[in-house]
ZAMARGU-4260 file (C-alpha; in steps of 0.2 Angstrom, whole numbers, plus 5000, padded with zeros to 4 digits):
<rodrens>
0) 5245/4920/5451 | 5262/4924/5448 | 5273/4913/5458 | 5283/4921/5472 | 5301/4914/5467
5) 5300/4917/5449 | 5315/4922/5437 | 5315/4936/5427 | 5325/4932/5410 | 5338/4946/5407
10) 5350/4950/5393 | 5367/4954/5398 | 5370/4971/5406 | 5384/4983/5402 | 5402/4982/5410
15) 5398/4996/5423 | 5379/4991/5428 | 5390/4972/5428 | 5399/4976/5445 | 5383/4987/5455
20) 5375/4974/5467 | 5392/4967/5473 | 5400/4984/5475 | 5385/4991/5486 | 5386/4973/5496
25) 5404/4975/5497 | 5402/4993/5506 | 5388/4988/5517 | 5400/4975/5522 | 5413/4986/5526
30) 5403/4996/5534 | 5393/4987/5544 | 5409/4980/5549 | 5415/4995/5554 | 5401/5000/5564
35) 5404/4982/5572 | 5423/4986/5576 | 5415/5002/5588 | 5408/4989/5600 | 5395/4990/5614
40) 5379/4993/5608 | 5382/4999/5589 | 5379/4980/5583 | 5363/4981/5581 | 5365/4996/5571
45) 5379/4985/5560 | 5364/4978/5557 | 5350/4986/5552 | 5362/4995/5540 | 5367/4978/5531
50) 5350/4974/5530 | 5345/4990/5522 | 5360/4993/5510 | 5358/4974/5505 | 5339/4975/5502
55) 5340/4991/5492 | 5357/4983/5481 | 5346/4969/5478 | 5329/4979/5473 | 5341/4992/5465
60) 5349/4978/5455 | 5330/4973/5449 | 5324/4991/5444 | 5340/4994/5434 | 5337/4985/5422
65) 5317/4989/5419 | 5326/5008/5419 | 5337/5000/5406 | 5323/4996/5395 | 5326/4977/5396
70) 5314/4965/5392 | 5310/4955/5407 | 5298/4941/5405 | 5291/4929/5418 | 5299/4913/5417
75) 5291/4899/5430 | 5301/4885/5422 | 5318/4892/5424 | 5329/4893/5441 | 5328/4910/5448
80) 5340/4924/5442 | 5356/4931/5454 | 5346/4946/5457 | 5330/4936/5463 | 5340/4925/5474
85) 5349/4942/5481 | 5331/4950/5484 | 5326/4934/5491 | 5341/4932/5502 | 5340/4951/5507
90) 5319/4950/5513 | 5323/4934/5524 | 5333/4945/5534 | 5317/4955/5541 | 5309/4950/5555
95) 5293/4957/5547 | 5282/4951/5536 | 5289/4960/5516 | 5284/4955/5500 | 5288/4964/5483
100) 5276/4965/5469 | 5275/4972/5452 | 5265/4992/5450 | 5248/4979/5446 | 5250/4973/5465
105) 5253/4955/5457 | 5265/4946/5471 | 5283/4944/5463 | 5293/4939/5482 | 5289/4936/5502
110) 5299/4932/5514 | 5295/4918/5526 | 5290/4930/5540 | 5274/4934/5527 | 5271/4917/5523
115) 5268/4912/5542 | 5258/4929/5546 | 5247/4929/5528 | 5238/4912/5525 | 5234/4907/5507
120) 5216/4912/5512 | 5221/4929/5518 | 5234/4935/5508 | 5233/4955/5506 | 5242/4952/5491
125) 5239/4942/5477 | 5237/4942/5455 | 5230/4958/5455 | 5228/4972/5468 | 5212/4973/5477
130) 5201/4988/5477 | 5202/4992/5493 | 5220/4993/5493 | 5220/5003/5476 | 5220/5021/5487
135) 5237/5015/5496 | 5243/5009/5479 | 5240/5023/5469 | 5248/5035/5484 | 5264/5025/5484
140) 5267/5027/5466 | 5262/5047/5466 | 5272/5051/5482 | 5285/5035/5485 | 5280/5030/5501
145) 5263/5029/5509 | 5256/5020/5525 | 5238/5015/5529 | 5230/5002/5538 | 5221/4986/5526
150) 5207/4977/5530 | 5213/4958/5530 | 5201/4944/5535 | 5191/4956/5544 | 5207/4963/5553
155) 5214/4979/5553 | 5232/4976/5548 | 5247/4990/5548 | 5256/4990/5532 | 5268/5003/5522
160) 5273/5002/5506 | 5287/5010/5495 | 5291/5011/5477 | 5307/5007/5471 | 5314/5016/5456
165) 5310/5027/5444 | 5308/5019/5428 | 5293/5015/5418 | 5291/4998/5428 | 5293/5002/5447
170) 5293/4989/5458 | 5285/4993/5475 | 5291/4986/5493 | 5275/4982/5503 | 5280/4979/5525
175) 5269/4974/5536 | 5277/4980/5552 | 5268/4969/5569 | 5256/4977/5579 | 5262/4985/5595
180) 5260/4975/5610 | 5262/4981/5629 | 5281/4978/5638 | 5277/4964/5648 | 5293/4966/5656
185) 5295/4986/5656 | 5279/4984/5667 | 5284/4969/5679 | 5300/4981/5682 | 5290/4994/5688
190) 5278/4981/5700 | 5292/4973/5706 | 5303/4991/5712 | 5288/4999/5716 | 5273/4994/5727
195) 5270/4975/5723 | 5291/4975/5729 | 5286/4982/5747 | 5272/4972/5751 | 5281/4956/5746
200) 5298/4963/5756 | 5285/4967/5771 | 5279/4947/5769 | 5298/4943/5770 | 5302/4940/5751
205) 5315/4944/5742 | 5308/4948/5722 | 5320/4949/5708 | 5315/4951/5690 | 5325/4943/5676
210) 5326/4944/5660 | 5329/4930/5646 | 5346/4930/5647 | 5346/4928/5666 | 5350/4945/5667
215) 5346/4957/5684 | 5331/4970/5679 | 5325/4977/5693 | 5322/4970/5712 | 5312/4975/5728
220) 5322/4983/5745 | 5329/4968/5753 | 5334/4961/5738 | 5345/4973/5734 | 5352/4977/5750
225) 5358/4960/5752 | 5362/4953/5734 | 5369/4969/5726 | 5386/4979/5733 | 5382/4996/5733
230) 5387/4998/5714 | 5387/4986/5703 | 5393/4990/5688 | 5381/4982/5674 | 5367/4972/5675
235) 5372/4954/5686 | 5367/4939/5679 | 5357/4929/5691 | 5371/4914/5692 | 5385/4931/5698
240) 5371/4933/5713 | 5366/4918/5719 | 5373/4899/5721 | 5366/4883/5725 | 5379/4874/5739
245) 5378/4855/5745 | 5362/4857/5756 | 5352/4859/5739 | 5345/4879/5744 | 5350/4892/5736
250) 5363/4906/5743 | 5368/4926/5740 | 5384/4926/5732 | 5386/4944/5743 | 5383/4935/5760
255) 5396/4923/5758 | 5397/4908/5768 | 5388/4915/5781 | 5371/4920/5771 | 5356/4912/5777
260) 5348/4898/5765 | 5333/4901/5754 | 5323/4893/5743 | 5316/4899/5726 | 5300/4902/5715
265) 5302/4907/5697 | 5287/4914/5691 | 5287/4916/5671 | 5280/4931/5661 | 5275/4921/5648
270) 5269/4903/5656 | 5272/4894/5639 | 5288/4894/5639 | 5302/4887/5652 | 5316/4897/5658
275) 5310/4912/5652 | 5310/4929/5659 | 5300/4931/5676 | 5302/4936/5693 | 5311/4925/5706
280) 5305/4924/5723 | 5315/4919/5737 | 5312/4918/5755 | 5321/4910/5769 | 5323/4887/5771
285) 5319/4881/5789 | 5332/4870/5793 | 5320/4855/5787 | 5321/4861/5770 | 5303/4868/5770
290) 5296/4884/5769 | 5297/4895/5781 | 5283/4897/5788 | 5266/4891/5779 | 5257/4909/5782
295) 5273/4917/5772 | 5266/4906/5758 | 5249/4911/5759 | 5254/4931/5761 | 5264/4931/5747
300) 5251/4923/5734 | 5236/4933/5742 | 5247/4950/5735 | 5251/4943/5719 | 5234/4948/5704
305) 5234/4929/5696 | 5226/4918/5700 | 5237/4905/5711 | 5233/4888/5720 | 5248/4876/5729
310) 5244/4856/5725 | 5250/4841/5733 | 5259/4827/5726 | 5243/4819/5728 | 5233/4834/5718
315) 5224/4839/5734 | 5221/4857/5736 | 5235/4866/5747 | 5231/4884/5748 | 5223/4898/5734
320) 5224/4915/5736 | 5206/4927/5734 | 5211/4930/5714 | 5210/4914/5711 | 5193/4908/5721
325) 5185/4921/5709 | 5192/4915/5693 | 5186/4898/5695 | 5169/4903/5703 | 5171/4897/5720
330) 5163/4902/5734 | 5162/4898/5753 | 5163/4877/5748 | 5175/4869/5749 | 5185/4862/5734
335) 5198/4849/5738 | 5204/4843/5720 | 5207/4857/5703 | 5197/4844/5693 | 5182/4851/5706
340) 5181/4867/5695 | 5177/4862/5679 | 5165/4852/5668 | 5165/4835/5668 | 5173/4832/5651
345) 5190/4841/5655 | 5190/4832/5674 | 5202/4818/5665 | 5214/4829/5658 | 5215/4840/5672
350) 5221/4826/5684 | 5231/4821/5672 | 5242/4835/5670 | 5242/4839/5687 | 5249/4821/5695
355) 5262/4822/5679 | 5269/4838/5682 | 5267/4833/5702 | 5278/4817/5700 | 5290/4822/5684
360) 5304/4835/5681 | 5299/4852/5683 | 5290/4861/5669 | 5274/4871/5664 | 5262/4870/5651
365) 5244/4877/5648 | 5227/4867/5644 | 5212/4874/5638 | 5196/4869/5650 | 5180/4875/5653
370) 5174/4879/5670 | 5158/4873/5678 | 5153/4893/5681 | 5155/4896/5662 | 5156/4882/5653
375) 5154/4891/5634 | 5169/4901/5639 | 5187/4891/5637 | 5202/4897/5650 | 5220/4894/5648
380) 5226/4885/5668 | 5244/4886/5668 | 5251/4869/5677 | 5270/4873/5683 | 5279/4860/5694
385) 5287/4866/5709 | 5302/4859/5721 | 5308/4864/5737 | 5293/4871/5745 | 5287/4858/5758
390) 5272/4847/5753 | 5266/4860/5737 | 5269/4851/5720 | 5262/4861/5708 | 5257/4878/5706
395) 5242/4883/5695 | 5239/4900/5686 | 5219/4902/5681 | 5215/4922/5675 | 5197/4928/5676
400) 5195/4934/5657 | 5178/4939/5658 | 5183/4955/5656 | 5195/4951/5640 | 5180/4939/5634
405) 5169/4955/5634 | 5181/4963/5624 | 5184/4950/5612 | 5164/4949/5607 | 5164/4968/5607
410) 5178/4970/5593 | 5170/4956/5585 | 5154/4964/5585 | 5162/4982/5581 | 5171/4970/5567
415) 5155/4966/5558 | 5147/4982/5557 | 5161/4988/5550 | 5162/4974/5536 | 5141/4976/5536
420) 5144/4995/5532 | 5156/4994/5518 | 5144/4981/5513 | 5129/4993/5512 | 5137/5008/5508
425) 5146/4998/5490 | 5129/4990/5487 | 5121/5010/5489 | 5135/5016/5478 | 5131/5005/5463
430) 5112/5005/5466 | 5112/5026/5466 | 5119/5026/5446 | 5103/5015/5442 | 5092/5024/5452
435) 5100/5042/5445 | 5095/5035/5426 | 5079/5030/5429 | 5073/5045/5440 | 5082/5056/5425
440) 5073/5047/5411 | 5057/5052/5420 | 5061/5069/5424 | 5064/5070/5404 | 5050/5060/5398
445) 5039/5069/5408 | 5043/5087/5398 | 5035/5078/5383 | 5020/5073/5393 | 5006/5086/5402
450) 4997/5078/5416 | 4981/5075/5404 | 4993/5062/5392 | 4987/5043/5397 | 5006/5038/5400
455) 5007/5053/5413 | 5002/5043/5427 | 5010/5028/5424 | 5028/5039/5422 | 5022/5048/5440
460) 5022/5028/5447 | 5039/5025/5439 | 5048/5040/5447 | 5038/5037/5465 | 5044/5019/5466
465) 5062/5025/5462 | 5060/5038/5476 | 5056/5026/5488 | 5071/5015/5483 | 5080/5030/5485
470) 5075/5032/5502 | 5081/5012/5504 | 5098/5018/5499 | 5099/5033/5510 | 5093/5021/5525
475) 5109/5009/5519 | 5122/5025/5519 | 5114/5032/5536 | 5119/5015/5545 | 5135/5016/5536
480) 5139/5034/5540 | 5141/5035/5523 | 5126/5047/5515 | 5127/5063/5513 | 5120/5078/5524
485) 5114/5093/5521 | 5117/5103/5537 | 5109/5117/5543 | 5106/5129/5558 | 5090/5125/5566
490) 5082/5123/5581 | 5075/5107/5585 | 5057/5113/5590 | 5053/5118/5572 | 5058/5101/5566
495) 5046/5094/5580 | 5034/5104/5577 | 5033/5102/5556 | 5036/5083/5559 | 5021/5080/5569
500) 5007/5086/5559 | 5012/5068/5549 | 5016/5060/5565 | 4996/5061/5571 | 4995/5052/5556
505) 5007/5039/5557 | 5002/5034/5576 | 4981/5032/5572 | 4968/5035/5585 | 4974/5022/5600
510) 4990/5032/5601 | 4987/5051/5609 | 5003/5062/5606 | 5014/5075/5618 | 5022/5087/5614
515) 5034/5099/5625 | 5046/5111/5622 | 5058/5117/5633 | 5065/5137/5635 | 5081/5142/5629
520) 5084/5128/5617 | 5101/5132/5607 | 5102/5129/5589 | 5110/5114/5580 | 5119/5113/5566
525) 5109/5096/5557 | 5101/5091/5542 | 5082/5094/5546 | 5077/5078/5530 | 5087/5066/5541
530) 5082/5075/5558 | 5064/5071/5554 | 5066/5054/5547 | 5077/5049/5566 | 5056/5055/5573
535) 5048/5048/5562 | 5058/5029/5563 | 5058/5030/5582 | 5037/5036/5581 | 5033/5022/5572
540) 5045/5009/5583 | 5035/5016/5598 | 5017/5014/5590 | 5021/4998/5588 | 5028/4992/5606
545) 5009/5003/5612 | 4998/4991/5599 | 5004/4976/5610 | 4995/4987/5626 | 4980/4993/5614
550) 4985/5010/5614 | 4996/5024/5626 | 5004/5041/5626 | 5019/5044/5612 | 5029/5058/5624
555) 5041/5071/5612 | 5051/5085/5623 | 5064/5095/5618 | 5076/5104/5633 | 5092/5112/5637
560) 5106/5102/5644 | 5119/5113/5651 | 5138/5108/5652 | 5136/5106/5672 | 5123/5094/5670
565) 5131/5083/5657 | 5147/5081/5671 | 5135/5077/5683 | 5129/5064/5673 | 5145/5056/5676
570) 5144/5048/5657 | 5161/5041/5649 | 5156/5041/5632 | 5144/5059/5633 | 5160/5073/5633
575) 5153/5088/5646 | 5146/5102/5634 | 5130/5111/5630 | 5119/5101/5621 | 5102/5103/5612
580) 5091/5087/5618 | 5075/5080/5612 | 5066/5063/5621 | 5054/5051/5612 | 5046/5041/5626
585) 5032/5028/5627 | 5020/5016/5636 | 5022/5001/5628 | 5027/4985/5633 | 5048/4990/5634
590) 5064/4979/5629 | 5069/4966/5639 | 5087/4967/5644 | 5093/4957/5634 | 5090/4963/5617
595) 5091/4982/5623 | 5111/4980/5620 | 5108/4974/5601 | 5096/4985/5596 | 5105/4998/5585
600) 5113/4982/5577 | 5111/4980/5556 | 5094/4968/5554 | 5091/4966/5571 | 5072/4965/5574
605) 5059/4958/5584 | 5044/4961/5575 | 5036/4946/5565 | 5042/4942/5547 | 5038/4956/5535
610) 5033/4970/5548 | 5053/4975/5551 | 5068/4977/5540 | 5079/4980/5555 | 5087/4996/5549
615) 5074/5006/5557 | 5084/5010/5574 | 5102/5007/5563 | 5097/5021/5551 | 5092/5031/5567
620) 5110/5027/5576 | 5121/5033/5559 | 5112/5050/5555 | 5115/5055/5573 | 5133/5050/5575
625) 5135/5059/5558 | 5128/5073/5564 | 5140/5073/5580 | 5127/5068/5592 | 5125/5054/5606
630) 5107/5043/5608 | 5103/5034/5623 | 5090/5023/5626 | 5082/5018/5642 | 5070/5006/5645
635) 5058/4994/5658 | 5050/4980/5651 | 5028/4985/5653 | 5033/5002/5657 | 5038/5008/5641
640) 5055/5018/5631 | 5063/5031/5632 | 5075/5038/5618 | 5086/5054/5621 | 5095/5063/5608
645) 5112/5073/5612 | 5115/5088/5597 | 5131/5098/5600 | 5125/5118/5605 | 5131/5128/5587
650) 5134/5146/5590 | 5129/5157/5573 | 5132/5178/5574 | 5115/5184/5567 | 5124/5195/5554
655) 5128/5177/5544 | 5110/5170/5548 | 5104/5186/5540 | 5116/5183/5526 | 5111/5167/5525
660) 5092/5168/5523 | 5098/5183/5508 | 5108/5170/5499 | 5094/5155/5500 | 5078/5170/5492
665) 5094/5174/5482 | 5097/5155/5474 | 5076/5152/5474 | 5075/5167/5462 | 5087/5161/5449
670) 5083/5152/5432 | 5088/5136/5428 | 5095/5139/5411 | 5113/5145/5406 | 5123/5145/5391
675) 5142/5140/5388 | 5152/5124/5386 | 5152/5110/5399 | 5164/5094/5400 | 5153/5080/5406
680) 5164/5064/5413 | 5156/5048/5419 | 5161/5030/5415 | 5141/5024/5418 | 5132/5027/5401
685) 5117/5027/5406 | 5120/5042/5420 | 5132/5050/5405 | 5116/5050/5393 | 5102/5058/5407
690) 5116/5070/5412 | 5119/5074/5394 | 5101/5076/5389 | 5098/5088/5405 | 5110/5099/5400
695) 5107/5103/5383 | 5091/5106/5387 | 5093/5118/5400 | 5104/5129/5384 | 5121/5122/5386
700) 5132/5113/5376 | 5138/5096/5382 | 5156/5088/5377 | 5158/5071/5386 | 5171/5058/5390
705) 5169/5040/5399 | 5186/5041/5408 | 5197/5054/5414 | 5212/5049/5401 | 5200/5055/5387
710) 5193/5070/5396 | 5212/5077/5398 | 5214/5075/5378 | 5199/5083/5376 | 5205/5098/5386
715) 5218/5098/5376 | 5213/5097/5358 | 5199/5109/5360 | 5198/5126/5357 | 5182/5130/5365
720) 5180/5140/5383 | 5178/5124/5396 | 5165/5134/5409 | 5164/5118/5419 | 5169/5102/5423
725) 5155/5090/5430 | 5164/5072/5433 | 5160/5055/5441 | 5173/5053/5456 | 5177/5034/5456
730) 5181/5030/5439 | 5190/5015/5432 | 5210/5019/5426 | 5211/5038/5432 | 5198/5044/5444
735) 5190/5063/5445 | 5201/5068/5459 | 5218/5064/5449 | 5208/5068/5432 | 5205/5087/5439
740) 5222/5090/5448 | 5231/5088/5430 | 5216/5100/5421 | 5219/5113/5435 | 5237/5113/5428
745) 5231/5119/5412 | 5215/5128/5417 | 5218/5135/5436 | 5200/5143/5438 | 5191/5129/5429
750) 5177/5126/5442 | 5174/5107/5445 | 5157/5099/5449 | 5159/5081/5457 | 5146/5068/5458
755) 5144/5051/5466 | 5134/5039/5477 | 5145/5040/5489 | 5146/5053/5506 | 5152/5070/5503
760) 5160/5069/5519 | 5169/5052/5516 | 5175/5058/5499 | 5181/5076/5503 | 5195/5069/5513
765) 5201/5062/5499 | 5198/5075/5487 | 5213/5088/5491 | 5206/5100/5477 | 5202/5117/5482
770) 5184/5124/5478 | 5176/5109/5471 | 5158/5107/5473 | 5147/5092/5477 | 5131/5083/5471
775) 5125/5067/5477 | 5117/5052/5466 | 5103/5050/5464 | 5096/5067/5459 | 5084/5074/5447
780) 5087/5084/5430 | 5081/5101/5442 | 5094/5094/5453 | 5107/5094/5441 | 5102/5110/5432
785) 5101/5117/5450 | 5117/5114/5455 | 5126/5118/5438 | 5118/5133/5439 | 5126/5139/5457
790) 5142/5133/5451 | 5142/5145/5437 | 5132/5157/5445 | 5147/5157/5462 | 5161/5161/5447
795) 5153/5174/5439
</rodrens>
């Protein structure tokens, strides 16, 4: 890997290129010092412009002199050039994490902000950029600037990136901006005027919110009535409000010597670190140099959402307001010490950190424990010490995080599907150009062969096992929302109905099927291959769970669900519409609770080794969210399943239905054979031979490149009529996208066939070509011929 604070070795520049990096310094000096001589708030703006015009003389300083055609060479055992050291200089000024690397993606700087964001482990950058950042890579160098988010260590990270110059060897300018995170403090403002304010002022509390400078941000009622005249003229620090005289309370400046004593509790933002920004709660000193009045105390922590408890020197329990009786789990018992509420093994350092905050000087801190109500689930308790409020010693801070807990193994979970699904769909990708050779040798092999030939058979075996291998892949891309579909208008009784002639056969004798169809049924706009298959998987699961019973009743019903009924049903994640619904329920012996959350999970079975892959349900889950549906599933253990299927209403004019049943009797009547010239591109040479083989056999004459730099020269050189271009979409050094922009240029009504294993849905939004068409790996010679053929015939 190239290190980071390399030199590059430079030859001397000319007299005027000499002088550039300090003259842009210089005037980003002046005038950020200009901009400082305005005052008030345009310092920060000094600023930002310093750091811009310094970062882009430094980077400018390195691109001049690749646009000067000098030789720069990595040089690890020399001491880094002037204009490395100014780069270097210039990205330690950002907050945010910046590196710079060379147009490979191969790291040339980082500043430390990266370093401490980015482990060695999970670097987004590195020798060579990754595949999955190649898309971002590749936009930055065509447009200049380009944002996206990168997968890192299973994290979706923001990250923008820029290239600098325009010579032949750009440098490009990679930031990785921090992700947003709430306004703690923009948000205790708004408690602290607003409601939370009242009910303290109505307990007698004074509440004032302050920042990290000490400075005033907002206050409740009283507060501001007595601290603040009627207007102030900037934001007071809290040392201009209040003062601490010999009788150790604290005082309103604004009351003079006549205001009543109080006594303070800070209570920080952020626990974790002392003297923060937090509100200040003050109420009124008895002349003992308690608190007020002990019911004051317990008013003002049963409003507050922590969690809070009051210990004694002693670490006894004082008070604990409702919050923090349901963090810890405790009921109507009472709980006299805080090393009560967890497990034995963190009863120690509980006490511990209590009596030392309780006896020493006044600080916070949190430590991890596990409580005996969930002791697989670590919590932070905050320990802060307290003085000046009677007997109470120590405040703790305990937050129920269930709910954040719940969170945390959702995204984790959402997480790994997500890395499972690129997983399956890369693994599909590659396996569907095997899969296309093999089916496409058969398809040819078996011209030469009439079913009476002895190899006949054996050749029929080859392409049936290469079928079903397809279907494997298919099942891979459905659960990665990755396959393609093959919409169309249908209504969902006909799929029923042609589905379950196989279906009596699939569920055997034990199992008696039902079938009722509903009136009014709207059409859907789905693929009827993958409709079929979600039946048939969930057919097949239900059988199943019945065999347990010795038999039962397989229920299939198809209705309307109207947009009323949808609101009524009062569901977050169903939006209210019309919907076309089908149910698939059983008898059998249900789902416990338990595993009915996991179910649509990658591999989840439990069915005995070697009678479930576990993409059953998965592969069901996919095709319906691609299709824009919702499946539910409902379930009581020994009473059975019940499955229902949501598909959006689609609204068709019966002119294009008409139109469209024309077109299809249109397409079925057409030969398969053509004449002209055809450009085949594809990097794979054993899908480059079938495909070539097809063609010329079906009359046309077949030119062929393996990458799109040589299928550009061939466009070029030759003097034949191109009548279409079939291409491989991901292709090493210049994909078919890039590849058929520049030969539109030449050639603007060149029609375009594209082909991949991956989803035609996944790859059109990259693919900002106008009238391209689309044909999925695997597929057939007929396929092939098939869809060549509607190309040509669609231009003519």
């Amino acid at each position: 890997m190239l290190d980071r604070h390399a030199a590059l070795a430079v030859e001397p520049r000319e007299p005027g290129q000499k002088w550039l990096g300090p003259l842009l310094a210089g005037a980003a000096l002046v005038s950020a010092a200009l901009l400082v001589g305005e005052g008030g708030d345009m310092g920060w703006v000094a600023g930002a412009f310093l750091f811009g015009a310094f970062l882009f003389g430094a980077l400018s300083l390195l691109v001049s002199r690749n646009q000067d055609n000098v030789r720069a060479e990595q040089v690890e055992s020399r001491a880094p050039t002037e204009e490395f050291a100014l780069a270097a200089a210039a990205l330690k000024l950002s907050t945010d994490a910046a590196a710079v690397t060379d147009v490979e993606g191969r790291l040339l700087l980082a500043n430390p902000a990266f370093d401490k964001r980015f482990s060695d482990k999970n670097q987004p950058l590195g020798a060579s950029i990754a595949p999955a950042h190649e898309g971002l890579r590749a936009a930055a160098l065509r447009d200049g600037r380009a944002r996206d988010k990168l997968a890192v260590a299973n994290q979706q990270v923001d990250s923008e990136i820029m290239r600098v110059g325009s010579g032949r060897e750009p440098l490009l300018l990679w930031r990785f901006p921090p992700a947003d995170h709430p306004d703690r403090l923009a948000i205790s403002a708004q408690r602290v005027a607003g409601e939370t304010g009242d009910r303290l002022a109505a307990a007698g509390v004074l509440a004032a919110l302050i920042d990290d400078r000490g400075r005033l941000v907002a206050a409740n009622r009283p507060f501001a009535q007595r601290a603040l005249p009627e207007k102030p003229p900037r934001s007071p620090s809290l040392g201009e409000l209040l003062e601490q005289r010999d009788d150790g309370c604290l005082h309103l400046v604004h009351e003079g010597e006549g205001g009543r004593a109080l006594r303070g509790v800070h209570v920080p933002l952020d626990p974790s670190i002392e003297g923060g920004a937090g509100t200040l709660l003050l109420f009124e000193a008895s002349e003992s140099g308690g608190a007020a009045a002990s019911d004051n105390i317990q008013a003002l922590i049963e409003l507050l959402p922590l969690g809070l408890a009051l210990v004694d020197r002693d670490g006894r329990f004082l008070t604990m307001n409702a919050a923090f009786r349901q963090a810890g789990g405790i009921g109507e018992e009472r709980v006299s010490y805080p090393g009560d509420l967890v497990v034995k093994e963190d009863k120690g350092i509980v006490a511990d950190t209590v009596r030392r905050h309780a006896r020493g000087p006044a600080m916070s801190g949190d430590i991890a424990v596990r409580l005996t109500k969930n002791p697989k689930e670590p919590v932070a308790l905050t320990v802060a010490g307290l003085r000046g409020i009677g007997d109470a010693a120590v405040l703790l801070l305990l937050k129920d995080n269930s709910e954040e807990a719940k969170l945390k193994r959702q995204i984790a979970q959402a997480t790994k599907m997500q890395a499972v699904g690129q997983l399956a769909g890369g693994v599909a990708h590659d396996f569907n150009n095997i899969l296309t050779a093999i089916i496409g040798h058969c398809d040819l092999m078996l011209m030469r062969h009439t079913p009476g030939d002895s190899d006949y058979g054996d050749i029929q075996q080859i392409k049936s096992n290469s079928n079903r291998a397809a279907g494997l892949t298919r099942q891979l891309l459905a659960f990665s929302r990755q396959q393609t579909l093959r919409p169309q208008v249908l209504q969902v009784a006909d799929v029923v109905a042609e589905v379950s002639h196989l279906l009596k056969r699939l569920l055997g004798e034990t199992v008696e099927l039902k079938v009722k169809h509903g009136r009014d049924v709207g059409l859907v706009r789905a693929d009827p291959g993958q409709l079929e298959q979600v039946i048939v998987n969930l057919a097949v699961n239900a059988r199943d769970a019945m065999m347990e019973k010795g038999g039962g009743v397989l229920t299939i019903q198809t209705y309307k669900v109207r947009a009323d009924q949808v609101a009524d049903l009062g569901s977050e994640i169903l939006p209210v519409a019309d919907y076309s619904a089908f149910s698939i329920s059983d008898t059998g012996s249900g789902i416990p609770p338990a595993v009915l959350g996991k179910i649509f999970e990658p591999f989840f079975t439990t069915k005995e080794v070697g009678k479930g892959t576990g993409l059953g349900l998965s592969t069901v889950y996919g095709i319906v969210k691609q299709s824009g549906g919702y499946i539910f599933a409902d379930s009581k253990v020994g009473e059975g399943t019940s499955f229902v299927i949501y598909l959006p209403v689609h609204e068709v004019a019966e002119e294009d239905r008409v139109r469209a049943n024309a077109k299809t009797k249109e397409e079925k009547e057409e030969e398969l054979w053509g004449q002209g010239t055809i450009l085949l591109v594809e990097d794979e040479p054993m899908v480059r031979t079938v495909a070539e083989r097809a063609l010329t056999r079906h009359g046309y004459s077949v030119l062929t490149a393996t990458n799109g730099e040589e299928a550009l020269e061939i466009l070029e050189t030759t003097e034949e009529e191109i009548a279409l271009l079939v291409s491989d979409v991901v292709m090493p050094m210049m994909d078919g996208p890039t590849m058929g922009r520049e030969a539109r240029k030449e050639r603007p009504g060149l029609p375009i066939l594209f082909m991949s294993g991956y989803a035609e849905e996944q790859l059109r939004n990259s693919i900002d070509i106008d009238n391209v068409d689309f044909l999925p790996k695997p597929f057939s010679v007929q396929e092939l011929a098939e869809a060549v053929r509607g190309v040509l015939a669609k231009k003519d």
